[in-house]
C-alpha positions in Angstrom: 103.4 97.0 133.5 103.0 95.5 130.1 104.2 97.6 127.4 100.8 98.3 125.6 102.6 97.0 121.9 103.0 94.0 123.5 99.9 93.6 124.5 97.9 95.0 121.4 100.1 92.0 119.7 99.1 89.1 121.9 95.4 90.6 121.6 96.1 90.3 117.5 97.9 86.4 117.7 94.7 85.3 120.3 91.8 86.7 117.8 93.8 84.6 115.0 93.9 81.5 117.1 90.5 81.8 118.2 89.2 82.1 114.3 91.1 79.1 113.8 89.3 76.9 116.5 86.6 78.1 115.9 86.5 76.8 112.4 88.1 73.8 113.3 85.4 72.9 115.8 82.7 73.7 113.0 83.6 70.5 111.2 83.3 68.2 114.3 80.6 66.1 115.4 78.1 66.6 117.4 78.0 65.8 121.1 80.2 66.2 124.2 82.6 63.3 125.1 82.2 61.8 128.6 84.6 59.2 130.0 83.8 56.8 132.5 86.8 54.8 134.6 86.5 52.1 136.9 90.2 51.1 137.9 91.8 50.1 134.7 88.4 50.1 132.7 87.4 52.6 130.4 84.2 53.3 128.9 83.3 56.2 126.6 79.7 57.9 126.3 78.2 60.9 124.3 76.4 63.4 125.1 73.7 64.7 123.0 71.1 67.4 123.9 67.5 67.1 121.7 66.3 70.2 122.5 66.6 72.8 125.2 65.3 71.9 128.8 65.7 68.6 128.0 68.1 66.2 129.8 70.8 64.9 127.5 71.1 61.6 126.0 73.9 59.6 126.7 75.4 56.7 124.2 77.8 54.3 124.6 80.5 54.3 122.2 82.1 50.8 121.7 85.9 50.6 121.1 85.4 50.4 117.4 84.1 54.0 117.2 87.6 55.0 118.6 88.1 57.5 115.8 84.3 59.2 116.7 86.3 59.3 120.2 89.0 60.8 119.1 87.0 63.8 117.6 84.9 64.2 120.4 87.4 64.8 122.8 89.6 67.0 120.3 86.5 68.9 120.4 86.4 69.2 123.9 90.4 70.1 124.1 89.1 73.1 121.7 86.8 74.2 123.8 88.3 75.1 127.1 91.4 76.0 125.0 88.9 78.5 123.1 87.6 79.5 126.8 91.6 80.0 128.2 91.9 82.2 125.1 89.1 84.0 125.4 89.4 85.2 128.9 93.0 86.1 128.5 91.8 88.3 125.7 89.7 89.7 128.3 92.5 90.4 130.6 94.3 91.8 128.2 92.0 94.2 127.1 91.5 95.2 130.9 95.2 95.9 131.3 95.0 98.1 128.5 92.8 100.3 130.8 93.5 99.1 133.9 96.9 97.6 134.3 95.5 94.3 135.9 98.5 92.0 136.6 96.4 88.3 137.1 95.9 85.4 134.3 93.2 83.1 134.0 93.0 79.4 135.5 94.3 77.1 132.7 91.2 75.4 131.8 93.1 72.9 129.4 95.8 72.1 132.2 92.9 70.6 134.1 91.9 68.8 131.4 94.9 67.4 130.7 95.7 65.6 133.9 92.9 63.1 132.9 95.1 60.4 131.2 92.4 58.6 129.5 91.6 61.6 127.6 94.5 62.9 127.0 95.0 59.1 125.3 92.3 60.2 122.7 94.4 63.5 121.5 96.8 63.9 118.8 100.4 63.3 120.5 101.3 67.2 119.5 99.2 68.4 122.0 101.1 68.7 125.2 100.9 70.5 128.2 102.6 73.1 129.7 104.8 71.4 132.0 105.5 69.2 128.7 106.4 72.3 126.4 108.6 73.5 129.6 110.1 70.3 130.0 111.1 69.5 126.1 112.0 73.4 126.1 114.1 73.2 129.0 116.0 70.2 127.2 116.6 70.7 124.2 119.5 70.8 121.8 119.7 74.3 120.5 123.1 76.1 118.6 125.2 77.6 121.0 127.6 80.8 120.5 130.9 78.7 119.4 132.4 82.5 120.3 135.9 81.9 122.8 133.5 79.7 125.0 137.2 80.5 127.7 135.4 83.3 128.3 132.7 82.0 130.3 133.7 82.3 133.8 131.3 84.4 135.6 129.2 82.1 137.7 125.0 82.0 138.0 122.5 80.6 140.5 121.5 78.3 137.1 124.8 76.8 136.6 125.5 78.4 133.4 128.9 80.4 133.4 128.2 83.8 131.2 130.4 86.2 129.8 129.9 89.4 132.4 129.1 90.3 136.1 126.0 92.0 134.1 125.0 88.8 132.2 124.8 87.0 136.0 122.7 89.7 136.8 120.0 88.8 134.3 120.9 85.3 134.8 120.4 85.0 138.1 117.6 87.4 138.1 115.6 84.9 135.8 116.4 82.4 137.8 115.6 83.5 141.1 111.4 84.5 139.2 111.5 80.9 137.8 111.4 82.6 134.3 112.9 80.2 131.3 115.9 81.4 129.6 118.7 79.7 127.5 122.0 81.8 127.0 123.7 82.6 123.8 121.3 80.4 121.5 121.6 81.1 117.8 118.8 82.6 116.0 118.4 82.6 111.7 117.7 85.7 110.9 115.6 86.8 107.7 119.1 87.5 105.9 120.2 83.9 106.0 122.7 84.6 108.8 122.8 83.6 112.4 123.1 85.6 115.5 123.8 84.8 119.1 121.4 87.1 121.5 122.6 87.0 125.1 119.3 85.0 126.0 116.2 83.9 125.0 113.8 84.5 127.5 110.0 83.2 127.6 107.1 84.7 129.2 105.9 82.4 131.8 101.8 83.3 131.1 102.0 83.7 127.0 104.9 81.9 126.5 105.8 83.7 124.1 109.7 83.7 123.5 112.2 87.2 123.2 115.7 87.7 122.6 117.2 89.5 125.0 120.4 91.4 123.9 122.1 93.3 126.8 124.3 96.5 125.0 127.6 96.8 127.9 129.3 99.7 126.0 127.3 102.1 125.3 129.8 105.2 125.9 132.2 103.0 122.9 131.3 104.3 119.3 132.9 101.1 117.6 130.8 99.4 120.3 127.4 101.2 119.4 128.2 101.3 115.4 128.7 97.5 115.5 125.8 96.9 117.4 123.3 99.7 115.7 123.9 97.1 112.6 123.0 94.1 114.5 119.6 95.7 115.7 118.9 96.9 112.2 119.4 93.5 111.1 116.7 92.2 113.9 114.4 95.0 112.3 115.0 93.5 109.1 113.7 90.3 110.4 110.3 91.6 112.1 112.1 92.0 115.7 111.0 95.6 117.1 113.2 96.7 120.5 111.3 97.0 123.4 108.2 95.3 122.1 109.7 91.6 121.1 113.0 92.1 121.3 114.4 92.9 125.2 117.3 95.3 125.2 119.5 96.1 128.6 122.3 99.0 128.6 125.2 100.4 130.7 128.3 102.5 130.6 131.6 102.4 132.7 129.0 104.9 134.8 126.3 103.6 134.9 126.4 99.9 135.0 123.5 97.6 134.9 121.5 97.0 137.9 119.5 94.5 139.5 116.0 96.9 139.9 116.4 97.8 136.4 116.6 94.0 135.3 113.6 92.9 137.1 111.9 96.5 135.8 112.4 94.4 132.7 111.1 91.0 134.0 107.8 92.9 135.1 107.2 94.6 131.8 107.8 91.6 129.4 108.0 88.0 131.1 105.6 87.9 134.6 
């Protein structure tokens, strides 16, 4: 289950982006974009309704009205990005109440596997599998820290630190969630830190550190650490809402069930 913080948040990001579209979309034209291909050729029409119960009216639109093009289908992008918003936010609300675990159909995925419109839509807008794939390879600042420490193998490929780290490691990997190890993070006080992993949530995409505490019956251990976390406070990051923490002691070491406890509360 969902922590409900994490929910309430998401609820609070999706009514912002929604206001935005929606404003957005008021300064378009009128008209819905419909594309017509034949092979190689492409022709463009729009749509316009006169009045209700009357059959639209469709117009060509020659290649010199490419920019009117272009605004039509950003338009339509808008709208069944507005309609994948809005019923997550209804999901979301019902797992407030009711602890439903499905997501929408991605309305703009579909959309987006039409090339010739996706040819009339500002380059930054991407699809998922595009945001996975420029995520999954990108540069990012690595932990510089005695990398002769890695030497734990992982089902990813990635040699980590601990037996515990290749627990989470290969736990991520084995429920196809997205993770980079050790990346360096800015935080508000100018100076970087290296969580164990960044972790993304494969519906919202929204990204977590993940910072797994090994030593908890140490007190230079916790006092070092207590510091760190108050400097991801500092910074807006609130454990256990978006920021993932993980424990253990020599007695209780990590387990796999308590990792993918984790995984079902914050990333599926």
């Amino acid at each position: 289950m969902i922590p409900e913080p994490v929910i309430r948040m998401r609820l609070n990001e999706l009514e912002s982006k929604i206001e935005d579209i929606q404003k957005a979309m008021r300064s378009l034209p009128a008209g819905i974009l419909k594309i017509d291909q034949n092979g190689p050729y492409v022709k463009w029409y729009v749509l316009n309704r006169q009045k209700e119960g009357v059959r639209s009216m469709r117009t060509y639109l020659p290649k010199h009205k490419l920019a009117l093009a272009k605004k039509l289908a950003l338009k339509t992008y808008y709208a069944a990005l507005l309609e994948d918003l809005k019923t997550e936010q209804i999901c979301l609300k019902k797992k407030l109440s009711q602890n439903e675990s499905a997501f929408p159909v991605n309305s703009v995925e579909k959309l987006l596997q039409n090339q010739s419109f996706r040819e009339l839509l500002p380059p930054e807008i991407r699809s998922v599998e595009e945001e996975i794939h420029d995520w999954q390879n990108a540069e990012f600042a690595r932990n510089p820290y005695m990398p002769q420490e890695l030497k734990v193998p992982t089902l990813a490929g990635i040699p980590v630190r601990s037996k515990s780290e290749a627990i989470i490691a290969d736990s991520l990997f084995e429920r196809g969630i997205l993770f980079r190890y050790e990346p360096g993070i800015i935080l508000s006080d100018g100076r970087i830190v290296y969580p164990d992993f960044i972790v993304r949530n494969r519906y919202t995409h929204q990204e977590y550190p993940w910072e797994h505490l090994g030593l908890m019956d140490d007190p230079a251990y916790i006092a070092k650490n207590t510091e760190k976390l108050q400097r991801y406070s500092a910074s807006g990051y609130t454990p256990m809402v978006n920021l993932i923490l993980s424990f253990e002691t020599r007695t209780h070491p990590l387990s796999r069930p308590q990792v993918m406890h984790i995984i079902d509360q914050f990333l599926s």
